[in-house]
VEXZA-702637 format. One record per atom (N, C-alpha, C): residue in one letter; x, y, z. Coordinates in steps of 0.1 Angstrom, whole numbers, plus 5000, padded with zeros to 4 digits. Example, Ala and Ser with C-alpha at 12.3 -4.5 7.8 and 13.67 -1.06 7.14 Angstrom:
REM VEXZA-702637
A513249435078A512349555078A513249675078S512849785071S513749895071S512950005079
END
This chain:
REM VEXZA-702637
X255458103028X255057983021X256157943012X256857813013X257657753006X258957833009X258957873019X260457993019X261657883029X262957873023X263657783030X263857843046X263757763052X263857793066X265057723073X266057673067X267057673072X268357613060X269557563061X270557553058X270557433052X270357343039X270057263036X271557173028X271857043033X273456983029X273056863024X273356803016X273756663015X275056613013X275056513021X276756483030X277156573035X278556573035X279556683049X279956733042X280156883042X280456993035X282556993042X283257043030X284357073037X284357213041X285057163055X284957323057X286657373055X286157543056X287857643054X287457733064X288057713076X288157793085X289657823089X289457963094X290557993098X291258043112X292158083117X292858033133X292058173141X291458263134X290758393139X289358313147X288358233137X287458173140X288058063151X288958013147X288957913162X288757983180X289658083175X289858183186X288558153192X287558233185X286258263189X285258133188X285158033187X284057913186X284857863198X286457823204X286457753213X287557823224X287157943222X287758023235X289258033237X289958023224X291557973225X292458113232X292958053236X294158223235X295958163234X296858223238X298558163238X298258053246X298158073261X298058003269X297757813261X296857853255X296157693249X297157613241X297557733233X299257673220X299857643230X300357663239X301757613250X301657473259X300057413261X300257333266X300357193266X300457183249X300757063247X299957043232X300156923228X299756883213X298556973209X297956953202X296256983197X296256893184X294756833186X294556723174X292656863170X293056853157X291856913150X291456793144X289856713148X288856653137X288556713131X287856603119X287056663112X287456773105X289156853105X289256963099X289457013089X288856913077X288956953060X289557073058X289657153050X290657253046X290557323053X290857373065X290857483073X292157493075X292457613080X293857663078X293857693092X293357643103X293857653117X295257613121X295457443114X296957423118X297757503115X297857543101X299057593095X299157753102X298257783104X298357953112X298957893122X298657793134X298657763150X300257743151X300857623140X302057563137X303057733137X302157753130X303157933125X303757983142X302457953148X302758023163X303457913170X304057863167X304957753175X303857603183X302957623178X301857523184X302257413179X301557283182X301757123180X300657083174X300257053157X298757043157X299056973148X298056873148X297656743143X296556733139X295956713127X294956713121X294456603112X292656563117X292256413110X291156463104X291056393095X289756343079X290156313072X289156223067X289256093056X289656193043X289356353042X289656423027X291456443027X292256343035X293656363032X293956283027X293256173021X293456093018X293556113001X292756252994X293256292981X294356392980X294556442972X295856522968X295356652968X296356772967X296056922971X295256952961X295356892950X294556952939X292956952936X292856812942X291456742944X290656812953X291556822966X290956902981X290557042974X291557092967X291457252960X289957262955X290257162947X288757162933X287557152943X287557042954X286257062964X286257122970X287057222977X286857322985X286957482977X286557522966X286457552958X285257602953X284557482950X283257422943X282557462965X282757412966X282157412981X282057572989X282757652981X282357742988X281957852981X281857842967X280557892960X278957852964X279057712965X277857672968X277357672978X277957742990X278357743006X277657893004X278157993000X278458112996X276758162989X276058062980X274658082973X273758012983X274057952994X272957922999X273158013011X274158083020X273658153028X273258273024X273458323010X272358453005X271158443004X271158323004X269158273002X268958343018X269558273024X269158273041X269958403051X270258443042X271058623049X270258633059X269058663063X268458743071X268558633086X268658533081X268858443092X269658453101X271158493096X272558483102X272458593109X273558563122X273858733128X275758763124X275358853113X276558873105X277758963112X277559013126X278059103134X279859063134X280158913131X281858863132X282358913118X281358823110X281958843092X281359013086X280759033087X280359163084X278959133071X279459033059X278559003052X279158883043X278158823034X278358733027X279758753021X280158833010X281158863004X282758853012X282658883026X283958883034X283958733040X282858713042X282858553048X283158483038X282858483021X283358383013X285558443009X285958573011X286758583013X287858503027X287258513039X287858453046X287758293041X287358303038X286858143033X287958063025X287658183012X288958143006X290358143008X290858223013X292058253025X292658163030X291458113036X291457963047X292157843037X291657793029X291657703019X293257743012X293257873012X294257903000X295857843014X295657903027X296557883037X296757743035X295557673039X295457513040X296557433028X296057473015X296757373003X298357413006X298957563008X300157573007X300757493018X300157473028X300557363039X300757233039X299657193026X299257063029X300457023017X300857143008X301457083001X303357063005X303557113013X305057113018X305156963025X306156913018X306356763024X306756763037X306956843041X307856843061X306256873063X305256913060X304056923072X303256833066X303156773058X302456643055X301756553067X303156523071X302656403090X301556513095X301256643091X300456703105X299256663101X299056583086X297556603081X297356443077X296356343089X296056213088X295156153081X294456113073X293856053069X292955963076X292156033086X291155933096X289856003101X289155873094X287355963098X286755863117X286155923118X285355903131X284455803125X284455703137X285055693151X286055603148X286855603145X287755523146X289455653144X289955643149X291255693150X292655683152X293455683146X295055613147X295755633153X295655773168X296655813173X296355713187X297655773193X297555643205X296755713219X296755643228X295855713241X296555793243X295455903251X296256003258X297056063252X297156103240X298156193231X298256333233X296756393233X296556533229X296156613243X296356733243X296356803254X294456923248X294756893238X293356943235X292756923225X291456853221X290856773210X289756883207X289656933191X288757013186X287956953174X286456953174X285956923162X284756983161X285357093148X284057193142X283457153129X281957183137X281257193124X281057043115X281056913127X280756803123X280156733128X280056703142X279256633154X278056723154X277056623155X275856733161X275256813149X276056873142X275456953130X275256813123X275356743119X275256633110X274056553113X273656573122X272556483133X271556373127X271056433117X270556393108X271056273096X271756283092X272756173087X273956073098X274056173109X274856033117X273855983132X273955883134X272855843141X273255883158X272855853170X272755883183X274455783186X274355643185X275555563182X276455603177X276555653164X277755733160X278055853170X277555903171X277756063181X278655973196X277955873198X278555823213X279655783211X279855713202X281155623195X282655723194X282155823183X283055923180X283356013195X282556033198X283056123208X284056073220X283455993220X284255843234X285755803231X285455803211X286755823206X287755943207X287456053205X287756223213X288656213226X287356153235X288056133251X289556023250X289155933241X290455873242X291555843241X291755973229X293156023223X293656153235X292756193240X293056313248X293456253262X294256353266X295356333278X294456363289X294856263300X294356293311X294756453317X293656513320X294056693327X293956743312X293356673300X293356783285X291956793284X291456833271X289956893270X289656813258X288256873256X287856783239X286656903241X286956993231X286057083225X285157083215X284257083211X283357043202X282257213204X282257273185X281357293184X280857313171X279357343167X277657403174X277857283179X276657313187X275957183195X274657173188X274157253177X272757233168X273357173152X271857143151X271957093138X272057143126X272057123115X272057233101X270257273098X269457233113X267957253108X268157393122X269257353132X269557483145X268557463151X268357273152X267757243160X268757223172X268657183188X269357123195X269456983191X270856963195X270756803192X270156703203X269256623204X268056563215X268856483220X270556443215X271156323225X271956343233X272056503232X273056543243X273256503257X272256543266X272456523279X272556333277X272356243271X272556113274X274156153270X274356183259X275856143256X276856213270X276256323272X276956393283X277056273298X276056213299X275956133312X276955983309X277255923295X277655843293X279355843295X279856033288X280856043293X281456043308X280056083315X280656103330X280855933335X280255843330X280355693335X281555703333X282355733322X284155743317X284955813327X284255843334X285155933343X285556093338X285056133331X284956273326X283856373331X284256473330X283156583338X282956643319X281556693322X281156783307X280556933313X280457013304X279857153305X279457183292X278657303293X278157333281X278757523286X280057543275X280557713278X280657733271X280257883266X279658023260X280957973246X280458033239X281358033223X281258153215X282458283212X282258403212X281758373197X281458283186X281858323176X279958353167X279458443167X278158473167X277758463148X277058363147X276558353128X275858243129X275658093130X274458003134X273458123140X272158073138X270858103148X270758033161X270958133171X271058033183X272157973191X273057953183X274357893182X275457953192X275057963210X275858003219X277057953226X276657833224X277157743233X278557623227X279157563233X280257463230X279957343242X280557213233X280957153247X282257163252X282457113265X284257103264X283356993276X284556903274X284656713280X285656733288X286156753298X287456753306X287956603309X289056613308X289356413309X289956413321X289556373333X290156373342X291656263344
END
């Protein structure tokens, strides 16, 4: 009675993930760094580029939060992961903690993430990697990227962005990404871990585009439920 039953946000949380978790949410391995650009949405302080770049990768990274200064991103991603950090203790028993081990290591990697991200964001030669562009709308030109990633924004948000926005943004995904590239996206649930109800339309809208979709396995195990990825293939 009255017990929270799931993961409760208002607005978009920044996230700090790091190049270990990408691994595992969208099946990366060398092969993927070598084949061409990578554009990360949506990737508020996560320290994927700057690890990927380390490995000689091409990564390009968009959200509207580059539009403040390292110090600002700091102070919210910060503040964001204390408060990130007290609500999954409420809901511990929920998670399947088998990747992170427990709260305490997960707000470690967390910080890690964030701490990688600012020293990156603050060196003026990596600056260009980090754009200032929220969904659906986007600045790069067609066909740029050899593989499009956005975690932990589509779909989990479901609830604050409407079925339109989901079609919009994602359509925008397919259209920075190169013909023969991918567009990865995941959870595919919401922050209630519900499924998201507009999938299969959005999935059939892409195929009118000339794109094939799937729904494949995602090693990285902590959402309830949370097995799955999409990947968009752009023919």
């Amino acid at each position: 009675m009255g017990e929270q039953q799931h993961y409760e946000q208002i607005g978009v949380a920044m996230t700090c993930r790091g190049y270990a978790e990408y691994e595992r949410m969208f099946g990366l391995d060398a092969g993927t760094l070598e084949r061409g650009a990578i554009l990360d949405v949506a990737a508020g302080a996560s320290s994927f580029a700057a690890e990927a770049k380390a490995k000689g990768a091409d990564v390009r990274c968009a959200d509207p939060r580059y539009a403040m200064t390292a110090l600002q991103i700091g102070e919210e991603g910060y503040a964001e992961i204390e408060t990130s950090t007290n609500k999954l203790e409420r809901l511990a028993e929920r998670f399947d903690w088998s990747y992170y081990g427990d709260s305490a290591r997960h707000k470690a990697g967390r910080l890690r993430s964030l701490d990688l991200f600012i020293q990156d964001f603050n060196r003026p030669e990596a600056r260009e990697s980090y754009v200032p562009d929220a969904l659906p709308n986007l600045s790069f030109a067609d066909d740029r990227f050899s593989l499009v990633l956005c975690s932990h924004f589509l779909f989990l948000y479901g609830d604050q962005f409407d079925e339109a926005f989901h079609r919009d943004a994602v359509t925008e995904l397919l259209r920075v990404c190169r013909p023969g590239g991918e567009v990865r996206i995941y959870p595919l649930l919401s922050l209630r871990w519900e499924p998201y109800p507009g999938l299969e339309r959005l999935m059939r809208h892409l195929e009118t585009l000339g794109a094939s979709c799937e729904l494949r396995k995602s090693a990285l195990p902590f959402i309830p439920g949370s097995t799955d990825m999409l990947v968009i293939d752009k023919k």
